[in-house]
C-alpha positions as YAML, in Angstrom:
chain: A
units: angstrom
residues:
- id: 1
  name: UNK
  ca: [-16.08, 11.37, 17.98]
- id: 2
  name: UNK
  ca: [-14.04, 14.65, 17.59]
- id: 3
  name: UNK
  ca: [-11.07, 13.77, 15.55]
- id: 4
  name: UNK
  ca: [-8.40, 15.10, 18.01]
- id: 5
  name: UNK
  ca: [-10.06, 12.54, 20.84]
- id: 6
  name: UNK
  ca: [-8.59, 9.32, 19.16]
- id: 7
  name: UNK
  ca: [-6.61, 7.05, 21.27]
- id: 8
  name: UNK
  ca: [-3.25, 7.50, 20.76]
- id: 9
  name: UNK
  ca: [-1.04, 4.15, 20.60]
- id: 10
  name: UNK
  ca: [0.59, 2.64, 23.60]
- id: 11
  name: UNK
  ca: [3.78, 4.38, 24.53]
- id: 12
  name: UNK
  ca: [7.11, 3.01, 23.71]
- id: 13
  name: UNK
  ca: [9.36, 1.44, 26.49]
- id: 14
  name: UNK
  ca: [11.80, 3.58, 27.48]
- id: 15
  name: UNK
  ca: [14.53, 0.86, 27.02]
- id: 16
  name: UNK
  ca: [14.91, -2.06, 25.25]
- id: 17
  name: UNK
  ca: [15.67, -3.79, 28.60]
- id: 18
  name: UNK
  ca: [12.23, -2.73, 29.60]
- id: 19
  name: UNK
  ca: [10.59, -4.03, 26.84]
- id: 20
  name: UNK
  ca: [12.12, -7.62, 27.33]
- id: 21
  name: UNK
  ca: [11.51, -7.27, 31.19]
- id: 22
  name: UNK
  ca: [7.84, -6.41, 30.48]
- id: 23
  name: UNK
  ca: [7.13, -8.99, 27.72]
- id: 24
  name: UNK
  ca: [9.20, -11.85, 29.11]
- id: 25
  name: UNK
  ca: [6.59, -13.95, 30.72]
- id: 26
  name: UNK
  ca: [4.68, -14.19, 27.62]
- id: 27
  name: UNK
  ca: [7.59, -14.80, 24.58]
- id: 28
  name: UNK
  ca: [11.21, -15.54, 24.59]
- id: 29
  name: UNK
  ca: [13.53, -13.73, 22.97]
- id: 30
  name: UNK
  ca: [13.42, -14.49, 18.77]
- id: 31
  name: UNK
  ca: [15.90, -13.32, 16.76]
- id: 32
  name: UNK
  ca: [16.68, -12.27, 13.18]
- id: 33
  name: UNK
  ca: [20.25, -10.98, 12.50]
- id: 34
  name: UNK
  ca: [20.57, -8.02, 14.90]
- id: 35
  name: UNK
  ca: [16.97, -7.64, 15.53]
- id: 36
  name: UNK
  ca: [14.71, -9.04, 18.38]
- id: 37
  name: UNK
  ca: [11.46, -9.60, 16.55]
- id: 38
  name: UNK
  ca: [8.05, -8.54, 18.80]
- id: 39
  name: UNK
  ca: [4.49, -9.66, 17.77]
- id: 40
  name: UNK
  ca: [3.39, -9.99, 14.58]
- id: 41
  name: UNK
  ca: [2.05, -7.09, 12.62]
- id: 42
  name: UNK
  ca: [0.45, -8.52, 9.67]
- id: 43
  name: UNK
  ca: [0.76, -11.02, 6.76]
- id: 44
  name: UNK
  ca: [2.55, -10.28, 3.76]
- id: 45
  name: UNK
  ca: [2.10, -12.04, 0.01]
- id: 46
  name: UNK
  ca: [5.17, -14.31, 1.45]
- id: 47
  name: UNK
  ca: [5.29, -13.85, 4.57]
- id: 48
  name: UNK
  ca: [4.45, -12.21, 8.07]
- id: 49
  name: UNK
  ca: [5.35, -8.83, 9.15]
- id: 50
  name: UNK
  ca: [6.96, -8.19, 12.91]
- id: 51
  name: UNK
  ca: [7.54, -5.59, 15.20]
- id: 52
  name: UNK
  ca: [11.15, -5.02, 16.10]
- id: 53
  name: UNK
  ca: [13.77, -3.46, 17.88]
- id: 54
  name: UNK
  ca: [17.73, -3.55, 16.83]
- id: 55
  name: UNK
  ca: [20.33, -4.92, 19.49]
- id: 56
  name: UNK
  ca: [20.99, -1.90, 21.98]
- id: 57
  name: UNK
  ca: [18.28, 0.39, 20.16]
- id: 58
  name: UNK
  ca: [14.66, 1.39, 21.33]
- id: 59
  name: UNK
  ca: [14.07, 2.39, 17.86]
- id: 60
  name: UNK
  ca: [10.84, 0.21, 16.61]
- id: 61
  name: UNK
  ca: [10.64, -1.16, 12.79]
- id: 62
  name: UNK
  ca: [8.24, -3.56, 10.85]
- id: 63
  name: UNK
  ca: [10.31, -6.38, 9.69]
- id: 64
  name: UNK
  ca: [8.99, -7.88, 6.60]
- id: 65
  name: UNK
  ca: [9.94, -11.77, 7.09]
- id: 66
  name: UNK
  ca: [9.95, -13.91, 3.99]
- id: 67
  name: UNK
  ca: [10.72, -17.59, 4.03]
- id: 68
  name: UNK
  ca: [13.04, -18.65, 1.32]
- id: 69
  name: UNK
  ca: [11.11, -22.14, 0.82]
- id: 70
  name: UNK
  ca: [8.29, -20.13, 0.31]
- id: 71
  name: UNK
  ca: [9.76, -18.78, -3.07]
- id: 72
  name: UNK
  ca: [11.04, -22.14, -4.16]
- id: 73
  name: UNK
  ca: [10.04, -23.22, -7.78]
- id: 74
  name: UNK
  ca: [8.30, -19.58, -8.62]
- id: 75
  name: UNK
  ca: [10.46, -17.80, -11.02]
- id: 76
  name: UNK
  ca: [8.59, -14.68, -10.74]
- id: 77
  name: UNK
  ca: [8.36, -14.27, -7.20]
- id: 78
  name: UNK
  ca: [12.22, -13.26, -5.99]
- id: 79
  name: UNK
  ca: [12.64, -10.52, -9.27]
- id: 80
  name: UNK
  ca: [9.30, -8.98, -7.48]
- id: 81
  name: UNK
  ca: [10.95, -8.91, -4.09]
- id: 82
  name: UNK
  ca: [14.37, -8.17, -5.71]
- id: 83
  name: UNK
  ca: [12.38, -4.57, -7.45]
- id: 84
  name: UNK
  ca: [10.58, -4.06, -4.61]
- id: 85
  name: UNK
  ca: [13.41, -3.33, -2.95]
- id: 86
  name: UNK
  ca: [15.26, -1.49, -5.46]
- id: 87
  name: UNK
  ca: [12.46, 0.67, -5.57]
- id: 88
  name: UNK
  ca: [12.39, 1.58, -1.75]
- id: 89
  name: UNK
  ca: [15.95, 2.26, -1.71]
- id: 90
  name: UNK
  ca: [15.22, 5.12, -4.02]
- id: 91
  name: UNK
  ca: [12.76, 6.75, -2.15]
- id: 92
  name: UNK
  ca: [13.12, 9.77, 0.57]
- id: 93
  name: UNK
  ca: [9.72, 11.53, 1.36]
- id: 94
  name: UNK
  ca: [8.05, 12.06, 4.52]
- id: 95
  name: UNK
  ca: [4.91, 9.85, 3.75]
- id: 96
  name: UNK
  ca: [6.36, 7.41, 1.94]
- id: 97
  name: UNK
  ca: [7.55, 4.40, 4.53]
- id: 98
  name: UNK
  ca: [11.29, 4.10, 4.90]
- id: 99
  name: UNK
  ca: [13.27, 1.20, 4.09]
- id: 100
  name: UNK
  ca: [16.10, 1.14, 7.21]
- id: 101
  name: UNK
  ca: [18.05, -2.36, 5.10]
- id: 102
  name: UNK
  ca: [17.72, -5.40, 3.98]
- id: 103
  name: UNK
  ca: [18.85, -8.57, 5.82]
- id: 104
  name: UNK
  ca: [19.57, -11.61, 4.41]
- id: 105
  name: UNK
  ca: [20.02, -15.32, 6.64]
- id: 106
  name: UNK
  ca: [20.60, -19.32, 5.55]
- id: 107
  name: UNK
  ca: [16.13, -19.55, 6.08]
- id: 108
  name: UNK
  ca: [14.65, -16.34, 5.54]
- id: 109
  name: UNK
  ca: [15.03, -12.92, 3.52]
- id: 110
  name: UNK
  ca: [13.94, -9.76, 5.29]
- id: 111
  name: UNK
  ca: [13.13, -5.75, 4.68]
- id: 112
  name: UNK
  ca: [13.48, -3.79, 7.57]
- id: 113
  name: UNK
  ca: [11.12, -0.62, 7.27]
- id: 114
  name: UNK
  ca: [9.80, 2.06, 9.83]
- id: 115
  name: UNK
  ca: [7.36, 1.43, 11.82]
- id: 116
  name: UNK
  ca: [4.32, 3.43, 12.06]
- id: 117
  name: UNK
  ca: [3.11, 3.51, 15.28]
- id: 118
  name: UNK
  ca: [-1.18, 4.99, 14.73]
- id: 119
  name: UNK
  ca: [-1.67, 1.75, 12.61]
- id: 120
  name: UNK
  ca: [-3.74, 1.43, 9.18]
- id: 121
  name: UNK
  ca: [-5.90, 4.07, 7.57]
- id: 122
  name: UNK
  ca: [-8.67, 1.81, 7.34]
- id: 123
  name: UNK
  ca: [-9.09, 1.44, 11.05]
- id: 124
  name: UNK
  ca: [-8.71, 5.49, 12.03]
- id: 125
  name: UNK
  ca: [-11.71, 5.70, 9.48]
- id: 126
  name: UNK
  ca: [-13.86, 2.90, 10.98]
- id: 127
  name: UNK
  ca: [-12.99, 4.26, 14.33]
- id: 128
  name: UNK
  ca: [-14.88, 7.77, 13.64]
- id: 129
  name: UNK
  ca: [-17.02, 6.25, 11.26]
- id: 130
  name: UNK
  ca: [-16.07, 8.79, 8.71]
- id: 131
  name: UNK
  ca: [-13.63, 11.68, 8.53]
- id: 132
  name: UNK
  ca: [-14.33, 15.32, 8.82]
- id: 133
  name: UNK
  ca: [-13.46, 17.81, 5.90]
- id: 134
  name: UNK
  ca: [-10.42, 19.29, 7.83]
- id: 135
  name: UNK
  ca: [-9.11, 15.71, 8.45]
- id: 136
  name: UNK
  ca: [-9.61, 14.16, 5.04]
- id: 137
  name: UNK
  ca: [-8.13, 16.76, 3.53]
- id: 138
  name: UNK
  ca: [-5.08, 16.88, 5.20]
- id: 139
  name: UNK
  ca: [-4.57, 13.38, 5.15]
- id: 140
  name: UNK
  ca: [-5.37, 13.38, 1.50]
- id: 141
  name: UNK
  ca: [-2.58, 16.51, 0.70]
- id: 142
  name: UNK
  ca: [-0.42, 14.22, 2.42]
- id: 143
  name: UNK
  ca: [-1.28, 11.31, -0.29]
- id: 144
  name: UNK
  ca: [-1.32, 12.75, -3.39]
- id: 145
  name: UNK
  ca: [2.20, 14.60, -2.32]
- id: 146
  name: UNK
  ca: [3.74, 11.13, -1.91]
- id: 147
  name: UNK
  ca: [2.24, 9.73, -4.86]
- id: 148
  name: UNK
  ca: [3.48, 12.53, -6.97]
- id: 149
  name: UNK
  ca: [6.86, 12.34, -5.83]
- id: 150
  name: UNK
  ca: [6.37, 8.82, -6.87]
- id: 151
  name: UNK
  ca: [5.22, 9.25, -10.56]
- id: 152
  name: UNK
  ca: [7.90, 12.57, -10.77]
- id: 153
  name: UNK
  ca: [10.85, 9.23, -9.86]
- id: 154
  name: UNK
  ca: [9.38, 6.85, -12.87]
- id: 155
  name: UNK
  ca: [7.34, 4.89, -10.60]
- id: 156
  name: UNK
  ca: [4.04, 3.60, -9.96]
- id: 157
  name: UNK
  ca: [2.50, 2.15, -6.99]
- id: 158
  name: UNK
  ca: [-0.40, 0.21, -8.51]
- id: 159
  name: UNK
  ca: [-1.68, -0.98, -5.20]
- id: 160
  name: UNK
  ca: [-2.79, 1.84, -3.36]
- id: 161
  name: UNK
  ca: [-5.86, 1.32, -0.60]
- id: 162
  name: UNK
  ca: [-6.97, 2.12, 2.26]
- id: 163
  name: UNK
  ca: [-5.13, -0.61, 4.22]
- id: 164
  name: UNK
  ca: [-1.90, -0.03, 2.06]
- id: 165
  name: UNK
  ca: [-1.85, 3.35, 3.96]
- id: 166
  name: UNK
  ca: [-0.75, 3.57, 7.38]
- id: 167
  name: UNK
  ca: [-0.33, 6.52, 10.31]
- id: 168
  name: UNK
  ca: [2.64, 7.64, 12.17]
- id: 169
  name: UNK
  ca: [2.00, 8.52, 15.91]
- id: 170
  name: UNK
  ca: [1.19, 12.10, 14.66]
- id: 171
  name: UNK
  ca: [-1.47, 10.78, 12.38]
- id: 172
  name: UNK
  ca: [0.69, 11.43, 9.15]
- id: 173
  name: UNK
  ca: [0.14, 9.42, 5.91]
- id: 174
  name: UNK
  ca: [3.02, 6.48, 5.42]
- id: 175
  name: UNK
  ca: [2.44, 4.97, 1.99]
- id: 176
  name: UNK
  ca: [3.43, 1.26, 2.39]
- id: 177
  name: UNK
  ca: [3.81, -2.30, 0.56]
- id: 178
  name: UNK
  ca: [5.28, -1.67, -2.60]
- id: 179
  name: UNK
  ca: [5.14, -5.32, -4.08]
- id: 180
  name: UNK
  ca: [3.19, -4.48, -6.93]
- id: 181
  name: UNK
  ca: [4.84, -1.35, -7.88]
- id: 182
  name: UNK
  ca: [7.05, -0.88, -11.07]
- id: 183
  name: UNK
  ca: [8.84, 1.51, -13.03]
- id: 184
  name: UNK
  ca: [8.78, 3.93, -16.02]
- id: 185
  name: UNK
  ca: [10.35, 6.66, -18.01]
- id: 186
  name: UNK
  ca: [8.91, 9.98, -16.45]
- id: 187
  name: UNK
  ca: [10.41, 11.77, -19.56]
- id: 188
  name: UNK
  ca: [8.53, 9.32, -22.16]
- id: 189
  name: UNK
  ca: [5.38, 11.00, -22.45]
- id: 190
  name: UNK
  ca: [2.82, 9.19, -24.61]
- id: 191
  name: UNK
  ca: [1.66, 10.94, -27.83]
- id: 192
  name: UNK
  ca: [-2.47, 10.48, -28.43]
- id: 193
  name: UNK
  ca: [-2.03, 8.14, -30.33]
- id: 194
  name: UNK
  ca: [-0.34, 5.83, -28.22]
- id: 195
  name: UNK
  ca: [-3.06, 6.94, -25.78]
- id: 196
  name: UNK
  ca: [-5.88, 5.86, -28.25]
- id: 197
  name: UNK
  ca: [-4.26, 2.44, -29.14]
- id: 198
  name: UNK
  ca: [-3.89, 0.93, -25.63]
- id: 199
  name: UNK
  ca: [-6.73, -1.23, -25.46]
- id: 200
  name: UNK
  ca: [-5.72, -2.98, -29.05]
- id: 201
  name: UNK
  ca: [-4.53, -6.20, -28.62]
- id: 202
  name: UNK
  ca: [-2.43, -6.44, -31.37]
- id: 203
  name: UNK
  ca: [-0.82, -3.15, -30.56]
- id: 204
  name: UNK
  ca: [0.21, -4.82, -27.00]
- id: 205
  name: UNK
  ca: [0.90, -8.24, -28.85]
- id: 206
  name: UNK
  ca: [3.71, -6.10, -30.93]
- id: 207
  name: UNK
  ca: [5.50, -5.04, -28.09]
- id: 208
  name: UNK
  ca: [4.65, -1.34, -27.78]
- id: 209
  name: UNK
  ca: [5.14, -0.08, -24.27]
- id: 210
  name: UNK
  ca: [6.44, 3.38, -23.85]
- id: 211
  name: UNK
  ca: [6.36, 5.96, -20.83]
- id: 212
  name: UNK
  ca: [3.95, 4.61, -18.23]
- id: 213
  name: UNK
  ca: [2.09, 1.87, -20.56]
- id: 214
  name: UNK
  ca: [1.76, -1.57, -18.39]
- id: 215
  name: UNK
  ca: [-0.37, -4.78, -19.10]
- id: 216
  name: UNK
  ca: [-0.30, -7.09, -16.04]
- id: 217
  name: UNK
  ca: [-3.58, -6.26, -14.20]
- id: 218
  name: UNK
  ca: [-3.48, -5.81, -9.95]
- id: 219
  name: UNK
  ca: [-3.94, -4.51, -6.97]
- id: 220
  name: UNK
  ca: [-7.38, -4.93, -5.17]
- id: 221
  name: UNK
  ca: [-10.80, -4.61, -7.06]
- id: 222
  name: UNK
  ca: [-12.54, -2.22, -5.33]
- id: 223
  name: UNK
  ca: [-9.85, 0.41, -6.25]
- id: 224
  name: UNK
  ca: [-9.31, -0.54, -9.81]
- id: 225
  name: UNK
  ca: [-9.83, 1.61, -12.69]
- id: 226
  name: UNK
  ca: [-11.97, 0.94, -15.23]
- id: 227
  name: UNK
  ca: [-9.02, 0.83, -17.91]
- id: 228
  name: UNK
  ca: [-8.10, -2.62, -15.58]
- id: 229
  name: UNK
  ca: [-12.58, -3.60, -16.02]
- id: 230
  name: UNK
  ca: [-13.10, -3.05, -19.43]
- id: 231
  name: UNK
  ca: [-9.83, -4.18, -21.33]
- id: 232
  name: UNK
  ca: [-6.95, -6.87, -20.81]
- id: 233
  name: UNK
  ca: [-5.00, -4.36, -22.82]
- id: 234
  name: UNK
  ca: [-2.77, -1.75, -21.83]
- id: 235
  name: UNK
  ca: [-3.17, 1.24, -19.12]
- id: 236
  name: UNK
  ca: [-1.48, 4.40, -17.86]
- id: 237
  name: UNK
  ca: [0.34, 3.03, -14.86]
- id: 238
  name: UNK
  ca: [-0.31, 6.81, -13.26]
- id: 239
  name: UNK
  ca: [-3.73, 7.20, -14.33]
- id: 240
  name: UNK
  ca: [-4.38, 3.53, -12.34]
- id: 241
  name: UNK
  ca: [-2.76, 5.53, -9.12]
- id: 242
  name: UNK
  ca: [-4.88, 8.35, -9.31]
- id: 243
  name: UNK
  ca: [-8.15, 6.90, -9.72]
- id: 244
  name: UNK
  ca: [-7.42, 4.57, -6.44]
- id: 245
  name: UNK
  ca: [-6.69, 8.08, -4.44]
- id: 246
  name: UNK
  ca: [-9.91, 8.91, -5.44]
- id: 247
  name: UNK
  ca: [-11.57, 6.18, -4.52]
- id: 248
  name: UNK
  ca: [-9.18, 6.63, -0.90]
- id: 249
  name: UNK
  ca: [-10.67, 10.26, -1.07]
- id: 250
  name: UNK
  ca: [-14.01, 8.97, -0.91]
- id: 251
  name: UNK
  ca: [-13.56, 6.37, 1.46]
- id: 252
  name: UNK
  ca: [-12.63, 8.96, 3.83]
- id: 253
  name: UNK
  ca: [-15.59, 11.36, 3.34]
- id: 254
  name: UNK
  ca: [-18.05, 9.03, 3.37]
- id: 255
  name: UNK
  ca: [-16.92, 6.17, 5.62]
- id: 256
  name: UNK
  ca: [-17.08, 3.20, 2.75]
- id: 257
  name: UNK
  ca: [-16.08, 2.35, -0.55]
- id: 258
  name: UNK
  ca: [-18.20, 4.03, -3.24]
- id: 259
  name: UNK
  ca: [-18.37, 0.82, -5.21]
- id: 260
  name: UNK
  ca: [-19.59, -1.39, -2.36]
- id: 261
  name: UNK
  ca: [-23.31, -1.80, -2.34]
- id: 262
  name: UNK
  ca: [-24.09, -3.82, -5.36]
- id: 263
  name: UNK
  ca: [-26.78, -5.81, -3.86]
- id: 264
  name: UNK
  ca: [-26.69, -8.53, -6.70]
- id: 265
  name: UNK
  ca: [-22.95, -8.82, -4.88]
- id: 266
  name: UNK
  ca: [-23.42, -8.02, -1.07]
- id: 267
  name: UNK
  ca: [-20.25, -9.52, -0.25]
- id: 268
  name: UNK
  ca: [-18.22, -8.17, -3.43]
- id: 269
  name: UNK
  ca: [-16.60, -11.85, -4.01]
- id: 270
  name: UNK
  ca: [-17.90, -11.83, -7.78]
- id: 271
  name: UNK
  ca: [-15.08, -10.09, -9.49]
- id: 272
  name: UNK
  ca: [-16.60, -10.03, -12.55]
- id: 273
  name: UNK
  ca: [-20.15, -8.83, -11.29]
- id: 274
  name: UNK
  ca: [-17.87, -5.89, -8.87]
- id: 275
  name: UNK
  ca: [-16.36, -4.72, -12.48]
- id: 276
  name: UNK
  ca: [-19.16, -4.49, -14.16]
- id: 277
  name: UNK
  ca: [-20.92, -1.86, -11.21]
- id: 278
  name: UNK
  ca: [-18.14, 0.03, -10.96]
- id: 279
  name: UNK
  ca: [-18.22, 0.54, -14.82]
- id: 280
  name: UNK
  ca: [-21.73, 1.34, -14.69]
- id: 281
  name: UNK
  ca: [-22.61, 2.56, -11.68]
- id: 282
  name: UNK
  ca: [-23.09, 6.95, -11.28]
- id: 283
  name: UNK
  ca: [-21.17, 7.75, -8.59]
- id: 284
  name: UNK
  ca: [-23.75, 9.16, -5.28]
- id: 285
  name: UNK
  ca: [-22.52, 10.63, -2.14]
- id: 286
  name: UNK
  ca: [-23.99, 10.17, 1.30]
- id: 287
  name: UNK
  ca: [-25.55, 13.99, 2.77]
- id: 288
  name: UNK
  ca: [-23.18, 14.38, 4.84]
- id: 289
  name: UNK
  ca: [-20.28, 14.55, 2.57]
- id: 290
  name: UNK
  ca: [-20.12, 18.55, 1.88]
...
């Protein structure tokens, strides 16, 4: 399928009024502060993620919903909303989602972001089966732009995948879900040293973490770095961001994840086994990757 023929998504309703009119005989009206809430988008770490519109607005946005009783007795869990919002509120770049506010009610804690219409990366590429050279490579400008405005601001997104990466309705990148991202000190470089030390124990156990150093181990296997495999250590929080554009890079040439076909772990559930491959493992390409 030529890139260009893609569907493109439903048009919006002209009016909000519309939109109500049209959906009314399926849902009632929900709301969340001034927002009407449409269908759900997805599920969040704590939480789902709507459609909606504000009062008197057609404008669409994603509204991350998180139940307070959800955090309840986890200490860790509202500091990691807390940043992740602090860290959108800093950012301003074209494909990097937008955070619009953040609402706050007696039952439930949301972050209202744009919406992007053309929906996840990971479908457009299942949908042509793989991209073309032209496509992939604008797509993938478009990535490593917003993830080096990222690093250039001190931070690091530490979660970036295919499905972390969604489309506006002109099939722009919109770098999304920031709950595992943290900060650093762009202007503390690491000496080699530092660089050679990382994956001591006792150097982490005594504390040292300068410029981009981090220890707690995440995002999703099949994009991790082989720092995150081989070591419980320390990594470069930048050099974890770049090797999961890569694999992203591939992903979109080839039409699947170059780490993917262990057959000793067809469904990629063994962690440890999926480590080991994609330690070991010489990266091939399919013949029609030029």
């Amino acid at each position: 399928m030529n890139l260009n023929d893609a569907a493109e998504p439903a048009p919006v309703p002209r009016s909000r009024q519309e939109h109500l009119k049209h959906s009314s005989s399926h849902r009632k009206e929900v709301k969340f502060g001034d927002y009407i809430l449409g269908q759900t988008i997805g599920e969040g770490e704590f939480g789902k993620v709507k459609m909606g519109w504000k009062k008197d607005s057609t404008v669409q946005v994603a509204i991350k919903l998180i139940r307070k009783e959800s955090l309840a007795g986890n200490t860790t869990r509202l500091p990691k909303i807390y940043r992740e919002i602090s860290i959108l509120r800093e950012l301003q770049h074209p494909n990097i989602v937008r955070l619009h506010e953040f609402v706050e009610t007696e039952r439930h804690m949301g972050i209202i972001l744009e919406y992007a219409s053309g929906g996840e990366l990971f479908d457009y590429i299942l949908n042509h089966r793989y991209l073309k050279d032209p496509a992939a490579r604008r797509l993938f400008a478009q990535l490593v732009s917003g993830v080096g405005y990222l690093h250039k601001k001190g931070i690091v997104h530490r979660d970036l995948k295919l499905e972390n990466l969604l489309l506006d309705r002109n099939k722009h990148i919109i770098i999304t879900d920031f709950g595992f991202a943290n900060t650093f000190d762009p202007e503390d470089e690491l000496g080699e040293d530092t660089e050679n030390r990382i994956a001591d124990k006792d150097f982490v156990k005594r504390g040292h973490r300068r410029g981009d150093l981090m220890q707690t181990s995440c995002g999703s296997p099949c994009y991790a770095a082989p720092e995150l495999v081989v070591s419980d250590g320390l990594y470069t929080g930048r050099k974890v961001d770049v090797w999961s554009c890569g694999v992203i890079l591939y992903a979109m040439l080839a039409g699947y994840l170059p780490f993917d076909d262990d057959p000793a772990n067809p469904e990629g559930d063994n962690i440890n086994l999926l480590y080991k491959y994609i330690v070991s493992t010489p990266l091939t390409f399919p013949e029609y990757v030029t």
